[in-house]
N, C-alpha and C positions, 0 to 999 in steps of 0.2 A: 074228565075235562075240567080247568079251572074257569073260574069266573073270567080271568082275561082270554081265555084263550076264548072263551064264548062269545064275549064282545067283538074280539077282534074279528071271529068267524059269521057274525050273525046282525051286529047291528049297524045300521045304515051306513055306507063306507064315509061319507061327508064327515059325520060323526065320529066315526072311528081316529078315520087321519088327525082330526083335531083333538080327541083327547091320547092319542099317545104321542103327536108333535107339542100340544103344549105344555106337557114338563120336559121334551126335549128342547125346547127355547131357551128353556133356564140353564140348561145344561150347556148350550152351544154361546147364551152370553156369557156364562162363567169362562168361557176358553176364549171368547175373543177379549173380554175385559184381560184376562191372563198376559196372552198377546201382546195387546195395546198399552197396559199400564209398563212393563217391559219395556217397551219401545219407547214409550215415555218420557222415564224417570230416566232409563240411558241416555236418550236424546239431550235432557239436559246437562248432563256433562259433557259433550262437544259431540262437535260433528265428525272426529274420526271415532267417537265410540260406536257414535251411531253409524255407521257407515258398519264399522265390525260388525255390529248385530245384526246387520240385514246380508252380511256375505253369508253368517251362520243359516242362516234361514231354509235355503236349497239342501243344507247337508240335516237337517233338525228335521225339516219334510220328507225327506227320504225315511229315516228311521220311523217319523212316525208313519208312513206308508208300506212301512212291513206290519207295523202295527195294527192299521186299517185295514190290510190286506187277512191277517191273521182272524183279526176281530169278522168281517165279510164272511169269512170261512165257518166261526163258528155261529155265528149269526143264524147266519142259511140253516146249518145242519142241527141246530137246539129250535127252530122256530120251527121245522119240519116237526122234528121228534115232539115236542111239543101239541101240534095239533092233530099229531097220531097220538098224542096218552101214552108216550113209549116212555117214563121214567127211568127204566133200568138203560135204555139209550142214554138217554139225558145225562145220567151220572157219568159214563163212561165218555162222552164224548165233551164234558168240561174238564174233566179229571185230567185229562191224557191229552187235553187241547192246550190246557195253565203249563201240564210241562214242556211240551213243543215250545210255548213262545216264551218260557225261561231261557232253553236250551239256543234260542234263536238270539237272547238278547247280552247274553253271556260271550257267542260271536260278534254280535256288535258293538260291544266295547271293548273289546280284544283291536278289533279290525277299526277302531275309528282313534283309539291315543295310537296307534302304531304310525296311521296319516294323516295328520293335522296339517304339520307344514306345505309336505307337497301338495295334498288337495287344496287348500285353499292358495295358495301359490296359483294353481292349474287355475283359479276361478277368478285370476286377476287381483287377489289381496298386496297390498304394497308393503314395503318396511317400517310403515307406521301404525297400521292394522293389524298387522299378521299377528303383534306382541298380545295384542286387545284380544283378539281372536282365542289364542291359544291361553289366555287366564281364563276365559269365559268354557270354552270346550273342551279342558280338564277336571272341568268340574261335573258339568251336561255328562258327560259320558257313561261318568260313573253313575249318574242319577238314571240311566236310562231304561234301567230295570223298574221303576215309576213310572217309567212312559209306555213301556209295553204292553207288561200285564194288567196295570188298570184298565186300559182301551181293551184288553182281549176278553178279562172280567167282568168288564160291564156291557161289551158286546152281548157275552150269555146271558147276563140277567136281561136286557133287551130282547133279545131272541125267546128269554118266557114271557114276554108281555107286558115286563114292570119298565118304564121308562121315568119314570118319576125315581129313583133310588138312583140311576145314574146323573141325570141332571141337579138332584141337589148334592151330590158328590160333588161334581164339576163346581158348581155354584161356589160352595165353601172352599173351595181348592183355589178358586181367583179372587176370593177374598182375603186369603190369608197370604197368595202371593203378593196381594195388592199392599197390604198391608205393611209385608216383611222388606219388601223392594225398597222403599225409601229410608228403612233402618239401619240396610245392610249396605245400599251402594251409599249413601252420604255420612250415613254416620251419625245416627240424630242418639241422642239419651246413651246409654250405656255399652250403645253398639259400635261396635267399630266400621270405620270411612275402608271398604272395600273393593268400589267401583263394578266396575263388572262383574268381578268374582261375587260381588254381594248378590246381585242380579241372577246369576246362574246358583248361589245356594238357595236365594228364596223360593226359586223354580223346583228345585229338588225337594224340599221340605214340603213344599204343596202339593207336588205329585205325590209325595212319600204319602200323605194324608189319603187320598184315591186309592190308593194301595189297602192299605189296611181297612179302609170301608168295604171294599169290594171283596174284597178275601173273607171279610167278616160275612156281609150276606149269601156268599154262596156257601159256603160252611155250616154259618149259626142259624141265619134264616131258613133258607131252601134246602140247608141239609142236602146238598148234591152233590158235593165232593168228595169222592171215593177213593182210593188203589188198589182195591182189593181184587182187579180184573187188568194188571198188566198184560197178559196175555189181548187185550183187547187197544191196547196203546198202538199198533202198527197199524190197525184197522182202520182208526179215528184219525190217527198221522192222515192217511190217504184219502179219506174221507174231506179232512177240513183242506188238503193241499191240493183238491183238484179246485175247491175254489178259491181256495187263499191265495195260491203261488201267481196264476193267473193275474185277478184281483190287485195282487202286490207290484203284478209289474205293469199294471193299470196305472193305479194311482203314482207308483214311481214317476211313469214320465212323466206327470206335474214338476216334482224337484227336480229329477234330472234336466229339464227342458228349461225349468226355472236358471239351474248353475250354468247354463251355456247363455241363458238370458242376460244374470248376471254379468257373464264376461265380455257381452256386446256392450250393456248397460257402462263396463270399468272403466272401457276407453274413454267416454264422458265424464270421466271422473269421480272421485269417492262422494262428491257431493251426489251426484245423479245416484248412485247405488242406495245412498242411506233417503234419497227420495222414494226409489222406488221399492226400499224396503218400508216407508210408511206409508206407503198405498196400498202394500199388500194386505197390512194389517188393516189397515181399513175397509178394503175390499172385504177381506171375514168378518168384520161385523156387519159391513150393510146386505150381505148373504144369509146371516142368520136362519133367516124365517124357511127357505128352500132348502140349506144345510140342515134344518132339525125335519124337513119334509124326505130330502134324502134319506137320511137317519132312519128313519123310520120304514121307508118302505119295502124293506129286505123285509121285517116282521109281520109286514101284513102280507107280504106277498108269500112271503114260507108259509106262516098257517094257515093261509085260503087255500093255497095251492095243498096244502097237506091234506086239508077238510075237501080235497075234489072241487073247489068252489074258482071257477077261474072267472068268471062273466067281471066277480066283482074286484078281482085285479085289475082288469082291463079298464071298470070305470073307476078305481082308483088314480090307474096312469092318466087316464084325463082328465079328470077335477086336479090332477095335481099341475098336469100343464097347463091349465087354462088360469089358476090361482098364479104360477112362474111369468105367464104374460103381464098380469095386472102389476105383480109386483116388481118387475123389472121394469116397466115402464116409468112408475112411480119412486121408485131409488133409483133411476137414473136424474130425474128431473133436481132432486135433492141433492145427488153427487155434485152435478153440473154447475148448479148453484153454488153450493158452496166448499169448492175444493180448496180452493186456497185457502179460506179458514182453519178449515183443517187441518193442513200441513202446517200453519203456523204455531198451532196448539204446542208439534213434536220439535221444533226448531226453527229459529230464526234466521238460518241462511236462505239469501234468495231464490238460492240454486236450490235447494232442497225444496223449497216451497213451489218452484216453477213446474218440475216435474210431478210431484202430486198434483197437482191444478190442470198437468198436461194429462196424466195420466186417466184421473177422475172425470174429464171429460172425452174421453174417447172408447177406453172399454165397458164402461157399465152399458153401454148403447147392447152389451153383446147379453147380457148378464139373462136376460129370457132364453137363450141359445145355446147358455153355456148349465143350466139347469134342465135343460130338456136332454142334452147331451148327463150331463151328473142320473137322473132318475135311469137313462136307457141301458147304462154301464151297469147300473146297481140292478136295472132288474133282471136283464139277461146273466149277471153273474149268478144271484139266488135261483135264474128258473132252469140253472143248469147247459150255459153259452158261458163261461168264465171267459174261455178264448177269444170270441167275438168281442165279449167287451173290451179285451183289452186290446184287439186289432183295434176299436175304433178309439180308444184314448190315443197308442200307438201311430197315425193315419193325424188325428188331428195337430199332434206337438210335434213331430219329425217330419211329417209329408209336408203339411201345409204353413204350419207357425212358425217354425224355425228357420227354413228355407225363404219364405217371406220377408220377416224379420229382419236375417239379414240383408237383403238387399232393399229392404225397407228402410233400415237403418242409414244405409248409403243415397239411397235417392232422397229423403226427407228427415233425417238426422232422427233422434232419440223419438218422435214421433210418430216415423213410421216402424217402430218394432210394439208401439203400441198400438198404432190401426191394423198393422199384421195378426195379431193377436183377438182382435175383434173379428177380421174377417174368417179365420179360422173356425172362430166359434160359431159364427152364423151359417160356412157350411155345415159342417159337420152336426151341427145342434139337431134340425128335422130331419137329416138322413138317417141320424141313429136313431130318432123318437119311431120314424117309422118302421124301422127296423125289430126295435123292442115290442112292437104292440102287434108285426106283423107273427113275429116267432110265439106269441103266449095265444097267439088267435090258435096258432095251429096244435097247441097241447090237448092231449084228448080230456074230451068232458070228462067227470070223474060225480060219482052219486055217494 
């Protein structure tokens, strides 16, 4: 058994969640800075650019949710073998898991330059956008193989306990995109004035960086990447896709739910879309601290669960909800405060600024609701429920959000598809918590 897996199986759970979320902080500000500087640096060049980048968002979310979905899958099943000491598992089940989500991400860029026009057409893009759009996600597409297997690679090294190797990965990956964005869309020193397209190379070059770290530690460091056990590739396929596929169409309905959002958002116009696409970014960094709590809780729940130790699952799910209350109460008060600011950082139209200001004061109210909902998904997916969780992601954005929404939208304009969206979250949030803590009571003890 390793030194992490020890910790993670033995010393006080308090302790534990804190030293393997706080180098996953580092890692979840490196992706929102990522994000946000994006959104940014575009924003400054107008308001149809930025309107472009926030149509792309729904369809960028989805791929990265085969991605989450993939990574979930191996998460679970290296964090189990892990706190069984099954190495010769371990090898086999990252080995044969990196080629599944090549083979996965090879279809998605097949299948995403074939549909540019018409998908974004179907999500409300105009003839002024659409052009923005398609410089920007000709280029994304091809990078997308950066976007996959770093998330699926750094899921395993995660899943052995190392969370620190992925978040300063992350870290350095929004540095250098922070970096290259302003070179590449304006054109400063020896670089050339590329606009979007510069935006979407500097995204790929920085994933490209993730890539190669991640490929490097599991190889040079951990020495766990194999092929010498193809016969054992269909096994691990089935293995990671009862909870990956699940999981994937988990987290889907976020962007799918999102691209219908979008197209109620279009009727308000491309100003309201590039509002509501810089709230969303916002929205991910003031989640940070619950995002890197999620993150983590597959790992500790797979190797306690592997170690027979379930009591301190259970008090892990509630230090983590009862930390989701404080801190949603307290980045609510902050959002509320100063939403408008904020929006004016990304752009100077009014309309842009109105719906972030609208926005920021109406769902963070949910954000304790909507983290108690995030932790119930993630643990019944690792405790072997993939399908309940995704029933109850499923239930929250089709059942109640979207149907909401829209006639939210009709009875109280662009402001009730945002208080739809809050009340969604506050059912659903304690029904799934109790859900989650009710099904791991009932796993048998294990010694």
């Amino acid at each position: 058994m390793t030194d992490r897996t020890t910790m993670i199986t033995n010393n006080k759970e308090t302790t534990v969640l804190f030293r393997l979320a706080a180098p996953m902080m580092l890692g979840i500000i490196g992706m929102s800075i990522f994000n946000i500087m994006d959104t940014f640096f575009v924003g400054q060049l107008g308001t149809v650019e930025l309107a472009a980048l926030s149509f792309t968002f729904p369809v960028i979310l989805i791929v990265s949710s085969v991605s989450h979905g993939l990574g979930m899958g191996m998460t679970a099943a290296v964090s189990k073998a892990a706190g069984g000491n099954d190495r010769k598992k371990l090898k086999n089940i990252i080995s044969w898991g990196l080629v599944l989500s090549l083979l996965i991400v090879a279809l998605v860029v097949i299948l995403g330059q074939l549909t540019i026009e018409p998908l974004f057409r179907a999500l409300g893009a105009d003839d002024l956008t659409l052009p923005v759009i398609k410089e920007y996600m000709r280029i994304w597409y091809f990078g997308a193989i950066f976007v996959v297997l770093p998330m699926v690679g750094n899921a395993a090294i995660r899943g052995l306990g190392d969370t620190k190797i992925p978040s300063i990965v992350m870290l350095v990956a929004a540095i250098t995109n922070t970096i290259l964005d302003p070179l590449l869309i304006f054109g400063i020193g020896p670089f050339p004035e590329l606009g979007v397209q510069g935006a979407a190379i500097a995204t790929v070059i920085a994933r490209g960086l993730t890539f190669i770290v991640s490929l490097w530690v599991l190889i040079k460091r951990e020495k766990i990447i194999s092929f010498v056990n193809p016969s054992k590739a269909i096994e691990v396929w089935k293995e990671l896709s009862f909870v990956a596929i699940p999981n994937m169409l988990a987290k889907m309905t976020i962007p799918l739910g999102a691209a219908i959002i979008t197209r109620f958002i279009a009727s308000y116009g491309r100003e309201s879309v590039a509002g509501f696409g810089v709230a969303g970014r916002l929205e991910m960094f003031a989640l940070m601290p619950v995002m890197a709590l999620s993150s983590i809780i597959p790992v500790f729940i797979g190797q306690n669960l592997g170690a027979g130790k379930k009591n301190r699952v259970l008090n892990a799910l509630k230090i983590s909800g009862i930390f989701s209350l404080f801190y949603g109460i307290s980045i609510y008060i902050i959002l509320l405060l100063s939403g408008g600011f904020l929006g004016g950082l990304f752009n100077d139209n009014e309309k842009v600024i109105e719906v972030v200001t609208i926005y920021l004061s109406i769902v963070p109210l949910a954000y304790f609701f909507r983290s108690l909902m995030d932790l119930s998904t993630t643990s019944l997916s690792v405790t072997g429920k993939p399908i309940q969780a995704a029933f109850i992601s499923l239930i929250q954005m089709f059942v109640l959000y979207i149907p909401m929404a829209f006639f939210g939208s009709r009875l109280f304009g662009i402001q009730g598809i945002f208080i739809a969206l809050a009340i969604s979250l506050l059912l659903i949030g304690p029904l799934s918590f109790y859900m989650a803590r009710r099904y791991i009571k009932k796993l048998p003890m294990q010694n």
